[in-house]
C-alpha positions as CSV (number, residue, x, y, z in Angstrom):
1,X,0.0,0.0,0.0
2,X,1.2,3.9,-1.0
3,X,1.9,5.8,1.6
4,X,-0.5,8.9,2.3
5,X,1.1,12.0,1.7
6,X,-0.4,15.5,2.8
7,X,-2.0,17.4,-0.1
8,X,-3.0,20.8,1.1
9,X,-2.9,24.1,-0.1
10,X,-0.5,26.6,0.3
11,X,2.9,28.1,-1.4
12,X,5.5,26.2,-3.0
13,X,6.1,22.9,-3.4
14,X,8.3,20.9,-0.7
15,X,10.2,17.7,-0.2
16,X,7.5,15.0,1.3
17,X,9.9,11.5,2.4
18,X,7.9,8.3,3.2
19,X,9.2,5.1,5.5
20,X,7.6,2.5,7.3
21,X,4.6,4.8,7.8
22,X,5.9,7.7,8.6
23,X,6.2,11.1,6.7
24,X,8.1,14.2,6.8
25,X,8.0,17.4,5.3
26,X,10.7,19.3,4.0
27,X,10.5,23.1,3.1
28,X,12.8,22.8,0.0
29,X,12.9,24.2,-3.5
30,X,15.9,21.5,-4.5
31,X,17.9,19.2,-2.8
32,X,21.3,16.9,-3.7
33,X,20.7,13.1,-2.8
34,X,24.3,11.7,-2.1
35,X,25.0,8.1,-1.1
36,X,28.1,5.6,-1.8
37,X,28.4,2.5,-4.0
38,X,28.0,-0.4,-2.5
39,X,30.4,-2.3,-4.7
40,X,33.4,0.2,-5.8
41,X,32.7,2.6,-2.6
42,X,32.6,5.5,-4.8
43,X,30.4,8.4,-4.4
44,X,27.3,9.4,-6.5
45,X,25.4,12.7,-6.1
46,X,22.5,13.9,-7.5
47,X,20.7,17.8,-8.0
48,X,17.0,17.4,-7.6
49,X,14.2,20.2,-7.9
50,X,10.9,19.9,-6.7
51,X,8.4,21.1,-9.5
52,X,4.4,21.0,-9.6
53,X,5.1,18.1,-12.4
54,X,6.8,16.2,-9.9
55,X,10.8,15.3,-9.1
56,X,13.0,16.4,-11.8
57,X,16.5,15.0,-12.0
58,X,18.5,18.3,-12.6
59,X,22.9,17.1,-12.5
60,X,24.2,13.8,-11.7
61,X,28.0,13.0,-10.5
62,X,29.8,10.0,-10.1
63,X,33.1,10.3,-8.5
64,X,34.8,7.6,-10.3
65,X,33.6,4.5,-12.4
66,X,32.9,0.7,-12.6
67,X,30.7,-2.1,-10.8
68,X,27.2,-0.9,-12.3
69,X,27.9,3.0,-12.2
70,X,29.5,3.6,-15.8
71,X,28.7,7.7,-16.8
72,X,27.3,8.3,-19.8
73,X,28.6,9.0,-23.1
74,X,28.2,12.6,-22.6
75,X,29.6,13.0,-19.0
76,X,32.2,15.1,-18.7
77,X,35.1,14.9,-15.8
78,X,35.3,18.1,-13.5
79,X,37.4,18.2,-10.6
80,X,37.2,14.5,-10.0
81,X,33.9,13.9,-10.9
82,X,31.9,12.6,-13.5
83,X,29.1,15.7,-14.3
84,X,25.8,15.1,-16.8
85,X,22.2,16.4,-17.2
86,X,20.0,13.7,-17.6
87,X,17.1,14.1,-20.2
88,X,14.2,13.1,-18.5
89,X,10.6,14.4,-17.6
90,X,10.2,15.1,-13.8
91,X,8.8,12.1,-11.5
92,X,6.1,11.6,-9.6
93,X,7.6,10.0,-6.8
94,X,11.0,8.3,-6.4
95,X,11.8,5.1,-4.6
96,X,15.3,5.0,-2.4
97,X,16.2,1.1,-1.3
98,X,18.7,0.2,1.1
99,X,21.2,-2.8,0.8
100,X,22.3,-1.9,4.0
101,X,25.9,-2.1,3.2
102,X,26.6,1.0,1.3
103,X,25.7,3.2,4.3
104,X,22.9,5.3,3.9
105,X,21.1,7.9,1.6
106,X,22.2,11.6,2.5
107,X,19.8,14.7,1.8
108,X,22.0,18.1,1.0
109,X,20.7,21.5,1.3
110,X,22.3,24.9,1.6
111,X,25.5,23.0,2.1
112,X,24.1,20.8,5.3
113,X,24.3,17.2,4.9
114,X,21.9,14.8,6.6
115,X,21.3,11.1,6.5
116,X,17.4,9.7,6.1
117,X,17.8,8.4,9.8
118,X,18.3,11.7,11.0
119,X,15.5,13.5,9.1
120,X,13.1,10.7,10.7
121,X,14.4,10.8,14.3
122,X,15.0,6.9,13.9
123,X,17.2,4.1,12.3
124,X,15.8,3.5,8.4
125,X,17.3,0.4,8.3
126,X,16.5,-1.4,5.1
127,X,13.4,0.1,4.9
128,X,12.0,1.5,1.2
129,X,11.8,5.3,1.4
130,X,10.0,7.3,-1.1
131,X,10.4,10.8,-2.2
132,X,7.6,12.9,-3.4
133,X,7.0,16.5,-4.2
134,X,4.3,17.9,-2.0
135,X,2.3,21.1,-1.1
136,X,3.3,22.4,2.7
C-alpha cells in the first residue's frame, strides 16, 4: 500500500519523504541526494528540484567509475567527478532502497548534509523510502 502523503494548499512545493509509515515534510525548493556505492565505494550525487510536475532530476555525478555505475557517453570529468544532465521528464515519486551495506542515503541543502535516519528521528534500516514532491 502507498503511503499517504499530505495534499493541502498553500505556497510552493516541498520535499515529502515516506518510510515505514511515517512522513516528513521538508520546506525545500531543491535538494542533492548523495550516497556511496555499495560495490566500488565511490560516491554518487544527485541535483534534484521539486516542481508542480513532480521530481526532476537536474545534475548527476559520479566520483569515479565501474561495478554498475558507468557515466554516460556525454559525462564530462570536472574536478574528479563525473558531471551530466539527464534528459528526462520530472517524476512523480522516487523510490530510495537500502542494501544496508553501502551506508545510507544523504539529503544536501544549503550545504548541510543529513542522513534519512536523522531527518526521521530513527534508524531506516533497510526500509524503502519514497520521495515525493508535496504542497506544505
Amino acid at each position: 500500500m502507498a503511503p499517504a502523503f499530505a495534499q493541502r494548499g498553500g505556497g510552493g512545493m516541498s520535499l515529502c519523504l515516506a518510510s515505514a509509515g511515517v512522513v516528513k515534510m521538508l520546506s525545500v525548493a531543491a535538494f542533492t541526494l548523495a550516497w556511496t556505492h555499495s560495490i566500488e565505494k565511490s560516491d554518487w550525487q544527485e541535483d534534484w528540484r521539486i516542481t508542480p510536475q513532480g521530481l526532476e532530476l537536474v545534475q548527476a555525478r559520479i566520483k569515479g567509475s565501474g561495478a554498475g555505475m558507468e557515466p554516460p557517453p556525454e559525462a564530462r570529468l570536472i574536478d574528479g567527478w563525473f558531471q551530466w544532465q539527464p534528459a528526462r521528464a520530472p517524476l512523480p515519486e522516487v523510490v530510495l532502497g537500502n542494501s544496508g551495506s553501502a551506508g545510507e542515503w544523504r539529503l544536501c541543502h544549503d550545504g548541510n548534509c543529513r542522513t534519512l535516519s536523522d531527518i526521521f528521528g530513527r534508524p531506516v534500516g533497510i526500509d524503502v523510502t519514497i520521495m515525493r514532491a508535496c504542497n506544505p
